[in-house]
C-alpha positions as CSV (number, residue, x, y, z in Angstrom):
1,X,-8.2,5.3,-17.0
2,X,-7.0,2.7,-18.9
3,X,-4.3,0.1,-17.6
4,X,-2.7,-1.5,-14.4
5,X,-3.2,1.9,-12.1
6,X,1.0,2.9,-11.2
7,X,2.6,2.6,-7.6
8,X,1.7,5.3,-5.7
9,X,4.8,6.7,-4.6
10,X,6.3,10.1,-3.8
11,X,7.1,12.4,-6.9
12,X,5.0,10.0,-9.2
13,X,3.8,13.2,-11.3
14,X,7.2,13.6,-12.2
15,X,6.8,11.7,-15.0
16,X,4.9,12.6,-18.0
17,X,2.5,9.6,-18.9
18,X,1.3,9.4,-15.3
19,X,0.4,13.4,-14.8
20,X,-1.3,11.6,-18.5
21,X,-3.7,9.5,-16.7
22,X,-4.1,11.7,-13.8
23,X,-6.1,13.7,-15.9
24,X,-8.2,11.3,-17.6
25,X,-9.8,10.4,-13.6
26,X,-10.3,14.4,-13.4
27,X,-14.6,13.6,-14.1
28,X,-15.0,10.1,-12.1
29,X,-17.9,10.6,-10.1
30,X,-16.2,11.3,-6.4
31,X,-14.1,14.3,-7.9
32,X,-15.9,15.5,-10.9
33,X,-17.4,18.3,-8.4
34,X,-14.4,19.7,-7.6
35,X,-12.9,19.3,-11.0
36,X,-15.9,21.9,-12.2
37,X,-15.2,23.9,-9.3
38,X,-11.5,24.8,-10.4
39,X,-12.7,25.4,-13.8
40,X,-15.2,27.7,-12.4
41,X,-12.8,29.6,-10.3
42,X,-10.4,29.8,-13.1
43,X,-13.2,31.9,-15.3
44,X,-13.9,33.5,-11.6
45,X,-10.0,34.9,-11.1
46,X,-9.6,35.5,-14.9
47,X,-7.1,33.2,-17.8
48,X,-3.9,34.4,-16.2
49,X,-4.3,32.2,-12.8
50,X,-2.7,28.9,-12.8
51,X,-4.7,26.7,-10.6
52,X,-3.9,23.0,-10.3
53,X,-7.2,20.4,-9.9
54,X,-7.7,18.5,-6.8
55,X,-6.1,15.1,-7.2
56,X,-8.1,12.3,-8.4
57,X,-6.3,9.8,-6.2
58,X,-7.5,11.8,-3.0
59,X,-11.2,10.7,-2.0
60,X,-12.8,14.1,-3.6
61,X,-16.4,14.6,-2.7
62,X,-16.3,11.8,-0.4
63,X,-13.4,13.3,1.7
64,X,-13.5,12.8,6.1
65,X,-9.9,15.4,5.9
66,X,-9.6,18.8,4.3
67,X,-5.7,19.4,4.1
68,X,-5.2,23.1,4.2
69,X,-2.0,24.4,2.5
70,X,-0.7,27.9,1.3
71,X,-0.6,28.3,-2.1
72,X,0.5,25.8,-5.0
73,X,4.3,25.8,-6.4
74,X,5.7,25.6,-9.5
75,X,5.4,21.8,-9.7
76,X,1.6,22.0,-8.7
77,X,1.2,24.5,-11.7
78,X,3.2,21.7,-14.2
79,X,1.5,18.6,-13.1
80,X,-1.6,20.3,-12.6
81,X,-2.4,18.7,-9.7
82,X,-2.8,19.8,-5.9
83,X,-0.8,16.5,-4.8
84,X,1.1,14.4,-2.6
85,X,2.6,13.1,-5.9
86,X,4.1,16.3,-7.2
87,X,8.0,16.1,-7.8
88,X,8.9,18.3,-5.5
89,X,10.3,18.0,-1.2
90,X,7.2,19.7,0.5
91,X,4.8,16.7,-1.1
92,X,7.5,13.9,-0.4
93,X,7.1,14.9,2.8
94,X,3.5,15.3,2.8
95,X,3.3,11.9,1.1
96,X,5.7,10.3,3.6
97,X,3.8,12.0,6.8
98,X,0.7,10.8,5.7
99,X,1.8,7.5,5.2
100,X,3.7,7.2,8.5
101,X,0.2,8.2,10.3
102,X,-1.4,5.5,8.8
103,X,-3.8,8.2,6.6
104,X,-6.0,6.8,4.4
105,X,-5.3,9.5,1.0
106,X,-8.8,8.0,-0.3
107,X,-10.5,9.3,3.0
108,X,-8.5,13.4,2.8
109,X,-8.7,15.8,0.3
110,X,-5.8,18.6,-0.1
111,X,-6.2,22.0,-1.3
112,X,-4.6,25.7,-0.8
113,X,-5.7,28.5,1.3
114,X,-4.9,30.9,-1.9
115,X,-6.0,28.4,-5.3
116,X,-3.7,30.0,-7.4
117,X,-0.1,30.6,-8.2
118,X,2.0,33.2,-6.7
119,X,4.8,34.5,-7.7
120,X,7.1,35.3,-10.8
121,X,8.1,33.1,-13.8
122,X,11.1,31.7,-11.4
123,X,9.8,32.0,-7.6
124,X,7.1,31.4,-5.7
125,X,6.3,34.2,-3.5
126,X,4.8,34.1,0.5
127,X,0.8,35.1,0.4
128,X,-0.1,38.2,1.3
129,X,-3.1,39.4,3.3
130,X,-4.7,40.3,-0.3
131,X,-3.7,37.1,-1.9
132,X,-5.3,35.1,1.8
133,X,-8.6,37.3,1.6
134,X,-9.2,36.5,-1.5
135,X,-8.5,32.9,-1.5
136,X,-11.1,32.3,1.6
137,X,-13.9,33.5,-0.8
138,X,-13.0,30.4,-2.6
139,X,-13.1,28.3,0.6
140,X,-17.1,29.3,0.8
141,X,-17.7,27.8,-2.3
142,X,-15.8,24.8,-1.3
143,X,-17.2,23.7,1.8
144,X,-20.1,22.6,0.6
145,X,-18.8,20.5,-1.9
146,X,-17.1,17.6,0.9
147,X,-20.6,17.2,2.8
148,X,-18.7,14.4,4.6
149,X,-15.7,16.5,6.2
150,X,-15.2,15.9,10.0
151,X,-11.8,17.3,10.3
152,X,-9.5,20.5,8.7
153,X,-6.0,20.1,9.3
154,X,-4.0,23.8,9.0
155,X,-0.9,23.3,7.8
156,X,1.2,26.8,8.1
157,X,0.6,29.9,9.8
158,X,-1.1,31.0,6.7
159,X,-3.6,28.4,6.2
160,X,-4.5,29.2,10.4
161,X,-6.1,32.1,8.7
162,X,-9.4,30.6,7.5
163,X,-9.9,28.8,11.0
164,X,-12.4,31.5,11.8
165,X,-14.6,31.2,8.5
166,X,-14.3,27.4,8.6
167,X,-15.7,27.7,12.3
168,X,-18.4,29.6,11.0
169,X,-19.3,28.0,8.2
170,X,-19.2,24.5,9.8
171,X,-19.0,24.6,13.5
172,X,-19.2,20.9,13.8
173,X,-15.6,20.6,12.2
174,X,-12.4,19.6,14.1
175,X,-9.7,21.7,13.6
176,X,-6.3,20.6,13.8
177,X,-2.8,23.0,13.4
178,X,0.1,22.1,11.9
179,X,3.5,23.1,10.8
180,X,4.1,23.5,7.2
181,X,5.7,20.2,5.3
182,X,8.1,22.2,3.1
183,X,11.8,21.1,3.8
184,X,12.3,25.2,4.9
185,X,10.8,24.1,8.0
186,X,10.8,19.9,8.4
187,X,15.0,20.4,7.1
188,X,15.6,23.4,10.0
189,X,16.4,21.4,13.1
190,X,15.7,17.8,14.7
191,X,12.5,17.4,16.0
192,X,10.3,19.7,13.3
193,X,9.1,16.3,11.3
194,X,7.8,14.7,14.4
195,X,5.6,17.8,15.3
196,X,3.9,17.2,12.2
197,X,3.8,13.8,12.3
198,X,2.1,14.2,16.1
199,X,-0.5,16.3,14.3
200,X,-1.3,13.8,11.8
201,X,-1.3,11.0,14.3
202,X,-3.7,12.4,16.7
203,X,-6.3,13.2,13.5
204,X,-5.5,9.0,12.2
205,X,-6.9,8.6,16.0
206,X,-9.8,11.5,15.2
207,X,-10.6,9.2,12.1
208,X,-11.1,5.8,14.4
209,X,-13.3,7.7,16.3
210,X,-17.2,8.0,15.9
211,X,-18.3,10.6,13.6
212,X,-20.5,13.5,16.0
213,X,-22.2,14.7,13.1
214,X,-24.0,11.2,13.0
């Protein structure tokens, strides 16, 4: 990337020339993996899926945190990007929780139970049991691209459905359950934002912590 590296800053990938130079960081070293990995997965599920890369700002291979989501929106599927940047209230809020835990972004990595886009031309539709099953074949493929993850963090029912794979796939990982960030749920009553933000505080503590698998 070329240039004095923007703010980072909620809904950054809003704006055209910075979703630009997201994408010219999509093969440095720490996320080139897992930028060949969604390119693989895209020949894998066939040219009608739209699935956004991992974010370049995230720490990639290197990640300690594996975020866990549902399934990307329609602003994942325009910037490209599975981000805390996306224009859109579920990553402000992800951006802002993260941030208010005193997160690290270069030491996570985010990503979606189900890869792809759900949905119709105008709406995003809930997962399925299909569209789930499918996606956790994905997550074995994943896994063994972040060799330094210590932590998942399950964010929605949904994504609580690959805590038995990830279990046995990598015992050694810490799970952590959350509520969804999307403003359906942080928006529905006082007192939904802080559950998540407990969540995200006791992994910042996790993170201080030794490392077991040392």
């Amino acid at each position: 990337m070329t240039g004095r590296l923007p703010i980072d800053r909620p809904k950054l990938l809003g704006d055209l020339e910075a979703r630009a130079d997201r994408r010219r960081e999509l093969y440095e070293p720490h996320v080139a993996p897992l930028t060949r990995f969604v390119e693989s997965l895209r020949v894998q599920v066939g040219p009608e899926a739209a699935i956004p890369y991992f974010d370049p700002w995230d720490g990639g291979v290197s990640a300690e945190v594996l975020f866990l989501l549902e399934a990307p929106g329609a602003k994942a599927v325009t910037s490209e990007f599975v981000s805390r940047n996306n224009p859109d209230e579920t990553a402000r809020n992800f951006f802002e929780l993260n941030a208010a835990a005193g997160i690290p972004r270069n030491r996570t990595v985010a990503w979606n139970i189900v890869p792809w886009y759900i949905g119709s031309a105008t709406r995003i539709r809930a997962a399925n049991r299909s569209d789930i099953l499918r996606g956790l074949e994905s997550l074995t493929e994943l896994l063994p691209l972040l060799p330094e993850l210590r932590a998942v963090v399950l964010l929605g029912h949904k994504a609580e459905a690959a805590a038995e794979l990830i279990t046995q796939l990598r015992p050694v990982l810490r799970l952590f359950r959350s509520p969804h960030p999307s403003p359906l749920y942080v928006n529905r009553k006082p007192g939904n934002r802080d559950r998540i933000l407990t969540v995200l505080c006791d992994l910042a503590v996790f993170l201080r912590g030794p490392d077991p698998a040392a």
